[in-house]
GULUMGU-990019 format. One record per residue: residue in three letters; x, y, z of N, C-alpha, C, O in turn. Coordinates in steps of 0.05 Angstrom, whole numbers, padded with zeros to 5 digits, always signed. Example, Ala and Ser with C-alpha at 12.3 -4.5 7.8 and 13.67 -1.06 7.14 Angstrom:
<atoms>
ALA+00264-00114+00156+00246-00090+00156+00264-00066+00156+00285-00066+00169 SER+00257-00045+00142+00273-00021+00143+00258+00001+00157+00268+00023+00161 
</atoms>
This chain:
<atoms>
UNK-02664+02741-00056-02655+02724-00078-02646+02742-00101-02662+02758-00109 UNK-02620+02741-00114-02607+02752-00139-02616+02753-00155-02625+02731-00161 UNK-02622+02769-00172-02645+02771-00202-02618+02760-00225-02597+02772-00228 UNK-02624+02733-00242-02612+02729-00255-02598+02744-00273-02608+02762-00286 UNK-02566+02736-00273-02546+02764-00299-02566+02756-00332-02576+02737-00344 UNK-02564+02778-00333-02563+02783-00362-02549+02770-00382-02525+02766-00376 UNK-02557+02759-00408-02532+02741-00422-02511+02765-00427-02517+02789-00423 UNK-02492+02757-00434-02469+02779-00457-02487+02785-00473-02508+02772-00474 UNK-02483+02804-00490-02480+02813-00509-02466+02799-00538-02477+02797-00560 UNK-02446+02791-00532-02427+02781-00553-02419+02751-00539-02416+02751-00515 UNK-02416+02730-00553-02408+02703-00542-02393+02688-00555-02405+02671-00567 UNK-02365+02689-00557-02360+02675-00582-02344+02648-00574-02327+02647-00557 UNK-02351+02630-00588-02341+02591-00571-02327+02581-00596-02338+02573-00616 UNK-02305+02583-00594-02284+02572-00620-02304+02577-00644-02317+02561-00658 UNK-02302+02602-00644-02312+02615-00668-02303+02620-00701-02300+02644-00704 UNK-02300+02610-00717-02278+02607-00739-02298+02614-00768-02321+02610-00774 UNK-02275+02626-00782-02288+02629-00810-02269+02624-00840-02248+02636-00848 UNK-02279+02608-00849-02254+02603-00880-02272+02603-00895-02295+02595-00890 UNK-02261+02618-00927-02273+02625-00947-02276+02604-00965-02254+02593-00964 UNK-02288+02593-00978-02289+02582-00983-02273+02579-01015-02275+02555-01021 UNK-02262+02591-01032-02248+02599-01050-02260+02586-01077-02284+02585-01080 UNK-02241+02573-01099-02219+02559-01085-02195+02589-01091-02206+02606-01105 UNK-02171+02595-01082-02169+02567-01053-02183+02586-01029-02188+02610-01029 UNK-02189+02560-01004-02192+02561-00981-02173+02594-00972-02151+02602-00978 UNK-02197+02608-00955-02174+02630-00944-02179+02627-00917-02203+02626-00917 UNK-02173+02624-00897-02176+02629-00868-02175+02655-00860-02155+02669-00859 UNK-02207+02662-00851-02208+02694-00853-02205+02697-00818-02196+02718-00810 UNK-02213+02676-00799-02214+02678-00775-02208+02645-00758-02222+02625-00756 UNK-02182+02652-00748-02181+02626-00731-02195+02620-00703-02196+02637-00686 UNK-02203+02599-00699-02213+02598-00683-02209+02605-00648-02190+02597-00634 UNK-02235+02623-00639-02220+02643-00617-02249+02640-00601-02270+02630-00610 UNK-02244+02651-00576-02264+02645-00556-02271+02690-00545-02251+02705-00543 UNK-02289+02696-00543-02289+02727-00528-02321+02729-00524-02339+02724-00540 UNK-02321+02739-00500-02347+02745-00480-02342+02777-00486-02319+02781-00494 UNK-02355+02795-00485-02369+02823-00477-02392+02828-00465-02412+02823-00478 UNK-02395+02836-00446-02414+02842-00433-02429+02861-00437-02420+02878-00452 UNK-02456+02865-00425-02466+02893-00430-02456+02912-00416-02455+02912-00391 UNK-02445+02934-00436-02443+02962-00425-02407+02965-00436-02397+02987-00430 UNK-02396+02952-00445-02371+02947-00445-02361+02962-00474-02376+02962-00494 UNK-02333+02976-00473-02321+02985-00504-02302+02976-00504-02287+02979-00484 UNK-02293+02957-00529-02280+02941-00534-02269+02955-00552-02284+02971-00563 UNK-02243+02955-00562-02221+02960-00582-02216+02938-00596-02214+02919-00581 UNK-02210+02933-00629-02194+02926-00638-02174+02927-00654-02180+02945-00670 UNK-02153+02920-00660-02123+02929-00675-02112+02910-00683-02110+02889-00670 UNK-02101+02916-00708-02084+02894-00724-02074+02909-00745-02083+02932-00746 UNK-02055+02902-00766-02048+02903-00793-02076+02899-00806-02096+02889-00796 UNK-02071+02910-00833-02094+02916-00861-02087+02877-00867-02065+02865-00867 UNK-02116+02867-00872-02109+02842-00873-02108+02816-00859-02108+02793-00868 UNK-02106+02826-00833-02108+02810-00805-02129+02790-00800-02127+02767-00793 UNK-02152+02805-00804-02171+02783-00800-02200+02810-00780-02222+02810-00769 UNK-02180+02829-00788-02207+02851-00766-02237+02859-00775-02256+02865-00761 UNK-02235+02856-00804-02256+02863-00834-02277+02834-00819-02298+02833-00806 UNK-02264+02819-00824-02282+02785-00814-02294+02779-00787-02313+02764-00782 UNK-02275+02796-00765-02288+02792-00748-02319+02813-00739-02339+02810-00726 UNK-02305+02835-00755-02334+02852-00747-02357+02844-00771-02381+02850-00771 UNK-02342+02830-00790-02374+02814-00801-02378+02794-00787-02403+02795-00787 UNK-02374+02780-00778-02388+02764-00758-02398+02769-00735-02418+02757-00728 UNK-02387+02786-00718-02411+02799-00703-02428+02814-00711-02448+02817-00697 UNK-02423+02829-00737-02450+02840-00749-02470+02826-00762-02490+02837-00772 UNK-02466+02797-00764-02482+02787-00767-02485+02787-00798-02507+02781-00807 UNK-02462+02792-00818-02463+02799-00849-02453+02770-00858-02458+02759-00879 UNK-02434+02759-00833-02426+02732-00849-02430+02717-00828-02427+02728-00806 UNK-02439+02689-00830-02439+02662-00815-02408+02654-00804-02388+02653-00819 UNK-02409+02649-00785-02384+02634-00778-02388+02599-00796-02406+02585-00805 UNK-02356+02598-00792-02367+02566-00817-02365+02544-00790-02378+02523-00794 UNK-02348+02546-00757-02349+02535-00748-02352+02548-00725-02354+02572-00727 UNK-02355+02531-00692-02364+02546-00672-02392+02558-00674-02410+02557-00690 UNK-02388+02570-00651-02422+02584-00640-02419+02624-00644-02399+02638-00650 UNK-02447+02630-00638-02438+02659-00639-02458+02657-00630-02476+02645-00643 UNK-02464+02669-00600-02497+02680-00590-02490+02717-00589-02469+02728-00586 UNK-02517+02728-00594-02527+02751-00595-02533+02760-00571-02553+02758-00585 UNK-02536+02766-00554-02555+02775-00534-02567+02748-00526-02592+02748-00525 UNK-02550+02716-00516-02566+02703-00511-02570+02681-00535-02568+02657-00532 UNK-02577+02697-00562-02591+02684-00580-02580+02672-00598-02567+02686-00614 UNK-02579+02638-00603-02553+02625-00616-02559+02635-00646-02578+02625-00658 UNK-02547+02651-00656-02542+02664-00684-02537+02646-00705-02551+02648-00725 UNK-02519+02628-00703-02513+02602-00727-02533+02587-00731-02530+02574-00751 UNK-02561+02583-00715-02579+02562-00725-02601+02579-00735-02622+02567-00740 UNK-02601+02603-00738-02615+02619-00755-02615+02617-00776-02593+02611-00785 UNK-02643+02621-00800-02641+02624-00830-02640+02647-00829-02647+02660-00809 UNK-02627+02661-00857-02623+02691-00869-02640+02709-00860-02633+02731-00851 UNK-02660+02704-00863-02681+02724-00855-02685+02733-00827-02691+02756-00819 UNK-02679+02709-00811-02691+02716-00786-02658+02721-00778-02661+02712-00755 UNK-02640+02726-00778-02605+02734-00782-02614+02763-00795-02622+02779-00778 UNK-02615+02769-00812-02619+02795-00821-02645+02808-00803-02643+02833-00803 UNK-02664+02799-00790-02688+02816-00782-02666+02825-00746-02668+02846-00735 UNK-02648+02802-00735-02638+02806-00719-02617+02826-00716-02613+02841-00697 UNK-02601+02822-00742-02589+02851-00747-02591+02882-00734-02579+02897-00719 UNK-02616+02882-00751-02625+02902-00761-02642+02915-00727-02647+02939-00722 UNK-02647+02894-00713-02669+02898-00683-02645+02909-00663-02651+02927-00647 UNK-02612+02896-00663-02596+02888-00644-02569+02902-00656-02553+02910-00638 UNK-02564+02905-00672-02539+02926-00671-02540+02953-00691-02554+02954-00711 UNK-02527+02967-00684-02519+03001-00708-02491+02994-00711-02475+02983-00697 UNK-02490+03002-00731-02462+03004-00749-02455+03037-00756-02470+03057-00760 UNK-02425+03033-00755-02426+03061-00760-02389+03060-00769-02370+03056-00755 UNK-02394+03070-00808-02364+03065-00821-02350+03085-00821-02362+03104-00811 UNK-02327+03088-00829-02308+03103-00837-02322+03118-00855-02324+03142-00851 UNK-02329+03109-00868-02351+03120-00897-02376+03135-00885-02393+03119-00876 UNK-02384+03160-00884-02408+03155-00872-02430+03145-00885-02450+03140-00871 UNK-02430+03141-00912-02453+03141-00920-02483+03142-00924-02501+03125-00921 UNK-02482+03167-00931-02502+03186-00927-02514+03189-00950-02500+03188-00971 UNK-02544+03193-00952-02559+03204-00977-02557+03229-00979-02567+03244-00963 UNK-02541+03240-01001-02531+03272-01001-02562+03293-01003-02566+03316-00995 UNK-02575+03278-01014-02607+03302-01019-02626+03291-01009-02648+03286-01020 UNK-02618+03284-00980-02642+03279-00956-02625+03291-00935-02601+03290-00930 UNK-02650+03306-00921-02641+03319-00902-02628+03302-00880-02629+03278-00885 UNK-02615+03308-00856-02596+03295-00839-02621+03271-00822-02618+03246-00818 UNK-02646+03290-00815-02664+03274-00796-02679+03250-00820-02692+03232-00811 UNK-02676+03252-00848-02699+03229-00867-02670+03209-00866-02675+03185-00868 UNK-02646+03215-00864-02622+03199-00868-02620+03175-00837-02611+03152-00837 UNK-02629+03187-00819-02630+03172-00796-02658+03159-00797-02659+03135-00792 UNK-02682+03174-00804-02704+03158-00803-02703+03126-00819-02712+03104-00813 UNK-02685+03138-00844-02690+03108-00872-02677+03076-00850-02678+03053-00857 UNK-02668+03086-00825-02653+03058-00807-02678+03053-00811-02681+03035-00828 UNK-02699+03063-00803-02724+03044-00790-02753+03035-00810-02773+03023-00804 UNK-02741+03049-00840-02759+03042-00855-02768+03015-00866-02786+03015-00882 UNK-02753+02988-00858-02759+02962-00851-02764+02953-00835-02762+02929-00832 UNK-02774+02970-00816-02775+02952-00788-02809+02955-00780-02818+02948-00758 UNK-02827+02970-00804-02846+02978-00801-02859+02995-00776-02879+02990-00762 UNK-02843+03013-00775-02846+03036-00753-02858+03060-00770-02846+03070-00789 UNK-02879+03067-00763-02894+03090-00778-02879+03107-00788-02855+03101-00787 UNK-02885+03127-00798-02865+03152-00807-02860+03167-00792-02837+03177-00787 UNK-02894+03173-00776-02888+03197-00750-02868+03183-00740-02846+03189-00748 UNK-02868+03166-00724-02856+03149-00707-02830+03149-00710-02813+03154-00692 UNK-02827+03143-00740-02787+03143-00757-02778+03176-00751-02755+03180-00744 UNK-02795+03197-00755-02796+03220-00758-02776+03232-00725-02755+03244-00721 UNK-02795+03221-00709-02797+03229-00687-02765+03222-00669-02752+03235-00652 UNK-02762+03194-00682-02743+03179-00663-02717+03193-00666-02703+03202-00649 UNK-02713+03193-00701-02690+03202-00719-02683+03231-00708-02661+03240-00709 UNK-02711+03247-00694-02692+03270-00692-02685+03278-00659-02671+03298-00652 UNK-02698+03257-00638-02685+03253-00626-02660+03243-00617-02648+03253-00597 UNK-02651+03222-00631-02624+03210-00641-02613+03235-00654-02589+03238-00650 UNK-02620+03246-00662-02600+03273-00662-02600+03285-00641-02578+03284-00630 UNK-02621+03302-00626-02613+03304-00608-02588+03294-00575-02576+03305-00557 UNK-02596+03261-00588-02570+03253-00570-02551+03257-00581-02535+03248-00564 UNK-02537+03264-00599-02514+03263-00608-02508+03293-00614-02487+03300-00625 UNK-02523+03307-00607-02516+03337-00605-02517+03342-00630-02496+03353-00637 UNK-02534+03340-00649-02542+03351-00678-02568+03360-00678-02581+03365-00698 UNK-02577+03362-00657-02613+03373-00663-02607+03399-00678-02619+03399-00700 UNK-02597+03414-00676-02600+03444-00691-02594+03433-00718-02605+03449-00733 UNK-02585+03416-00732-02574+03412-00754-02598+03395-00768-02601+03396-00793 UNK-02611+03383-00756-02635+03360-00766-02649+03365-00799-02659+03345-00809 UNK-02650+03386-00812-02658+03394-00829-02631+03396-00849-02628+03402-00873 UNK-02622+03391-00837-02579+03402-00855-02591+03382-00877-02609+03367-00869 UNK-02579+03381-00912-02567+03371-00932-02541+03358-00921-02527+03376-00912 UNK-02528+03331-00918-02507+03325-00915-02481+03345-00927-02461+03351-00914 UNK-02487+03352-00956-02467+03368-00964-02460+03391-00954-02439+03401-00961 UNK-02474+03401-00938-02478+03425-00919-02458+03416-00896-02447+03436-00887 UNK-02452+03395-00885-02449+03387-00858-02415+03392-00860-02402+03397-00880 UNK-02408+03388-00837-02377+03379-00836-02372+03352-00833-02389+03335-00827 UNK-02347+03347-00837-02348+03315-00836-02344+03302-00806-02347+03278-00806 UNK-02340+03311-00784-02353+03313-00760-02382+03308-00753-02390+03291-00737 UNK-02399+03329-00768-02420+03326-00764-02438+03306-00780-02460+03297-00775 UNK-02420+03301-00802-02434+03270-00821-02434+03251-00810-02454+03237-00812 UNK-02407+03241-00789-02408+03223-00769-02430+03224-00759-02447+03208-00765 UNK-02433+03247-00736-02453+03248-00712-02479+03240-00733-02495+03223-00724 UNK-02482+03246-00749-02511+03238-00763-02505+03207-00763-02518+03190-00750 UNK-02486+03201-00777-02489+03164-00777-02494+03147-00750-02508+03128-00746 UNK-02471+03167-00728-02478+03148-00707-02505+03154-00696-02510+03146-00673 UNK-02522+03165-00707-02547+03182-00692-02565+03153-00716-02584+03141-00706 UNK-02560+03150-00733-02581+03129-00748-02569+03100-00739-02583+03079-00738 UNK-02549+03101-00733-02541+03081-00722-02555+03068-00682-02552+03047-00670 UNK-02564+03086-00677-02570+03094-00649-02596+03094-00652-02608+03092-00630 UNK-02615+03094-00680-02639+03100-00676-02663+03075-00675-02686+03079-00667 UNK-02655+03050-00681-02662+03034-00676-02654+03019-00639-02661+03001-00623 UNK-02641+03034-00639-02640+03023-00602-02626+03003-00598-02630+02991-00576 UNK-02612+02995-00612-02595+02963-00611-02577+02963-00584-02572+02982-00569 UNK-02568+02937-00583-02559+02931-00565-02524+02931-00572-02509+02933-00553 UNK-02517+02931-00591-02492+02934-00594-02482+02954-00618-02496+02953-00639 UNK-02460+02971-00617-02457+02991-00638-02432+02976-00638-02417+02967-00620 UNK-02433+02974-00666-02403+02964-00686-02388+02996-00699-02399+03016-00707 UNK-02368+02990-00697-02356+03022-00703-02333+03012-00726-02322+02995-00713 UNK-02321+03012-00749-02301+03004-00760-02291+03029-00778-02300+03040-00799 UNK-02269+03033-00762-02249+03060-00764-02266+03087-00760-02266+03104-00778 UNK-02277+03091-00742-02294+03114-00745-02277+03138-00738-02286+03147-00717 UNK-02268+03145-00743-02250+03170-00739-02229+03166-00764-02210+03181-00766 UNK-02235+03147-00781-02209+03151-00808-02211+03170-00820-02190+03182-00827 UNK-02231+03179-00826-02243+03199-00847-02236+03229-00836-02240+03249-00849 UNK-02229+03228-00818-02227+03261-00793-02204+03277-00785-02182+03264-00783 UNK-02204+03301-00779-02180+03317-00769-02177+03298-00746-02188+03276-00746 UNK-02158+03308-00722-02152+03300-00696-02178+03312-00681-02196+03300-00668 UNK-02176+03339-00687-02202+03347-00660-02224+03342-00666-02241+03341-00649 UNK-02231+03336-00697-02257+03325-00701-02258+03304-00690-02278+03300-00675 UNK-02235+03283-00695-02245+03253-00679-02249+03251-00656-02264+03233-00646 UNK-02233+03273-00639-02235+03275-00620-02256+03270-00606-02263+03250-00594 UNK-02270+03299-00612-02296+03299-00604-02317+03279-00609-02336+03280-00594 UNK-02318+03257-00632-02323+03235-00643-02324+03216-00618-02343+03208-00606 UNK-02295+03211-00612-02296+03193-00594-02305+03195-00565-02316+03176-00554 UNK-02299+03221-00554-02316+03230-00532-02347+03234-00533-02360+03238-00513 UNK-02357+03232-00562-02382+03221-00563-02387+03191-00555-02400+03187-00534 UNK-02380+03172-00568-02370+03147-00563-02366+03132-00522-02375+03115-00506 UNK-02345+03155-00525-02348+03154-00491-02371+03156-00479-02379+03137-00467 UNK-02388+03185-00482-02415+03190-00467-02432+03162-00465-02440+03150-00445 UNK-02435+03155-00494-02451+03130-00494-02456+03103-00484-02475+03088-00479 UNK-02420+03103-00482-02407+03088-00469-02428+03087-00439-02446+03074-00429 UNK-02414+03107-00435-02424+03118-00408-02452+03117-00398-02458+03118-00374 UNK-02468+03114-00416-02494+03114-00406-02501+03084-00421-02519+03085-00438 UNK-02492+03067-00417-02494+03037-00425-02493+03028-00443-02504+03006-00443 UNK-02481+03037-00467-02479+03032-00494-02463+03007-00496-02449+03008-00476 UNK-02458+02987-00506-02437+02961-00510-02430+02971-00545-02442+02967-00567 UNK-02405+02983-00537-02390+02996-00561-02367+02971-00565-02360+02956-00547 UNK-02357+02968-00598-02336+02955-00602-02323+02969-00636-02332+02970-00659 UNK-02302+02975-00624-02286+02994-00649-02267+02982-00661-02249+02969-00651 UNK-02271+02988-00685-02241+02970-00704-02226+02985-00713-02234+02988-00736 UNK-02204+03001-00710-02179+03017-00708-02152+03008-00719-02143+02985-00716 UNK-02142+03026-00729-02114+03025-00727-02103+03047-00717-02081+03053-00726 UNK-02108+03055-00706-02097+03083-00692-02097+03070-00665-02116+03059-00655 UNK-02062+03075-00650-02059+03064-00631-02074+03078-00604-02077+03066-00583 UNK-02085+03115-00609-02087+03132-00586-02116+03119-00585-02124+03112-00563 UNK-02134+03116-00611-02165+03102-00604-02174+03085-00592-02195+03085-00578 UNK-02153+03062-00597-02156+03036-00582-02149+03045-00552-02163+03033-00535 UNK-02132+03063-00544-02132+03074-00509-02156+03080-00497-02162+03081-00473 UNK-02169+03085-00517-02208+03093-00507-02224+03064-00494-02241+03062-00475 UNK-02212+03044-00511-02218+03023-00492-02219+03007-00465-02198+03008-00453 UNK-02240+02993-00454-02232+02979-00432-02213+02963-00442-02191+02964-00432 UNK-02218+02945-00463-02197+02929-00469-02192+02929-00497-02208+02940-00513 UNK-02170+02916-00503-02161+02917-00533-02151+02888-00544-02133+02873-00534 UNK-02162+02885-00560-02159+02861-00578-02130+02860-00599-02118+02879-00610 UNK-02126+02842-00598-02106+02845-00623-02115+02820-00652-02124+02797-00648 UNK-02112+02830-00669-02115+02803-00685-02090+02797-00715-02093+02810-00736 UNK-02075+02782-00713-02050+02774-00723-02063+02759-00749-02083+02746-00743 UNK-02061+02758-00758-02051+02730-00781-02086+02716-00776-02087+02692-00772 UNK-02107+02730-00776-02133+02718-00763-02134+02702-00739-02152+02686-00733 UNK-02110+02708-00722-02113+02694-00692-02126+02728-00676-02121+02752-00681 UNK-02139+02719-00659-02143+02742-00643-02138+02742-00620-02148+02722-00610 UNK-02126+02755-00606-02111+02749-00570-02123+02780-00561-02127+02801-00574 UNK-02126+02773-00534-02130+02799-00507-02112+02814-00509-02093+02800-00514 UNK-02101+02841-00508-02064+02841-00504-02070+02864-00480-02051+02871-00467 UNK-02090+02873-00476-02087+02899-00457-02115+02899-00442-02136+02891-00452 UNK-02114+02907-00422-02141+02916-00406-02139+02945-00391-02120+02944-00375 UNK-02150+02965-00391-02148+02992-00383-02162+02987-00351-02165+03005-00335 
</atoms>
């Protein structure tokens, strides 16, 4: 007998979002998209499109105003704030253009602070944070001052705090803006590895060579979002 699938990851059922103004803005028309576990998804559009809205809604920063949105399974819209934010925080890493980083904490207290709400000891925050560097190929650096780092390696620290809570999905929005070519490079072939060892990655880009990293690529117009490519 077949061991039941796993839900998606991402679920989205005429999913829609308008601002409420005045006036009214339509930040996201209503659109349907499954992701599964293990999957890297691309998305692309014009500044303005609707790409800012959609990765707050799967991050869970804004409510959809209409439609469904399950998590891992878990219907997200009939949640209060709290238990939406504690879900957050259990189920995905984020990881910006920005790295934003505490410049006078070392690289490993900058990955630990993910877990300092989630009431995980210190050893424990201590321990995880500098393994999460170690996955991301920063263990020698764990002690670095951000201002010390390269901006390569500020990344790898974010996606490493981003990674350190164990979530089930990493949100990426423009992560390679901030970078040379070979820095991103290597950025994204980080991205890949993860990929690779079961990560459910989804990247928000404008760079047409990033979005080629994907299995598939989204497009989103005018807040419509359509499939346009599958690798």
């Amino acid at each position: 007998m077949s061991e039941p699938q796993a839900p998606a990851v991402i679920e989205l059922r005429q999913t829609a979002l308008t601002y409420p103004g005045p006036p009214q803005v339509t930040g996201l028309l209503p659109c349907d998209l499954t992701i599964q576990q293990g999957e890297f998804v691309t998305v692309v559009g014009p500044s303005g499109a609707g790409k800012s809205t959609l990765l707050n809604v799967l991050g869970l920063l804004d409510a959809p105003t209409s439609g469904s949105y399950l998590l891992d399974g878990i219907d997200t819209v009939s949640l209060a704030d709290a238990e939406r934010t504690a879900l957050r925080g259990e189920r995905i890493g984020f990881v910006f253009q920005s790295f934003h980083l505490l410049a006078h904490r070392p690289a490993y207290e900058n990955v630990a602070l993910a877990l300092t709400y989630r009431g995980v000891p210190r050893k424990d925050r201590i321990a995880r944070a500098l393994n999460a560097l170690e996955q991301v190929g920063l263990g020698h650096r764990a002690a670095a001052l951000p201002t010390t780092l390269s901006g390569g390696e500020r990344q790898r620290v974010a996606i490493a705090r981003a990674l350190v809570g164990r979530p089930s999905l990493l949100l990426c929005d423009e992560p390679t803006g901030n970078l040379d070519s070979a820095t991103a490079e290597s950025i994204l072939q980080l991205l890949d590895t993860l990929h690779a060892e079961g990560m459910t990655v989804v990247v928000i880009t404008h760079d047409p060579g990033v979005a080629q990293r994907g299995q598939r690529t989204l497009t989103i117009q005018d807040a419509m979002m359509t499939q346009t490519s599958t690798s």
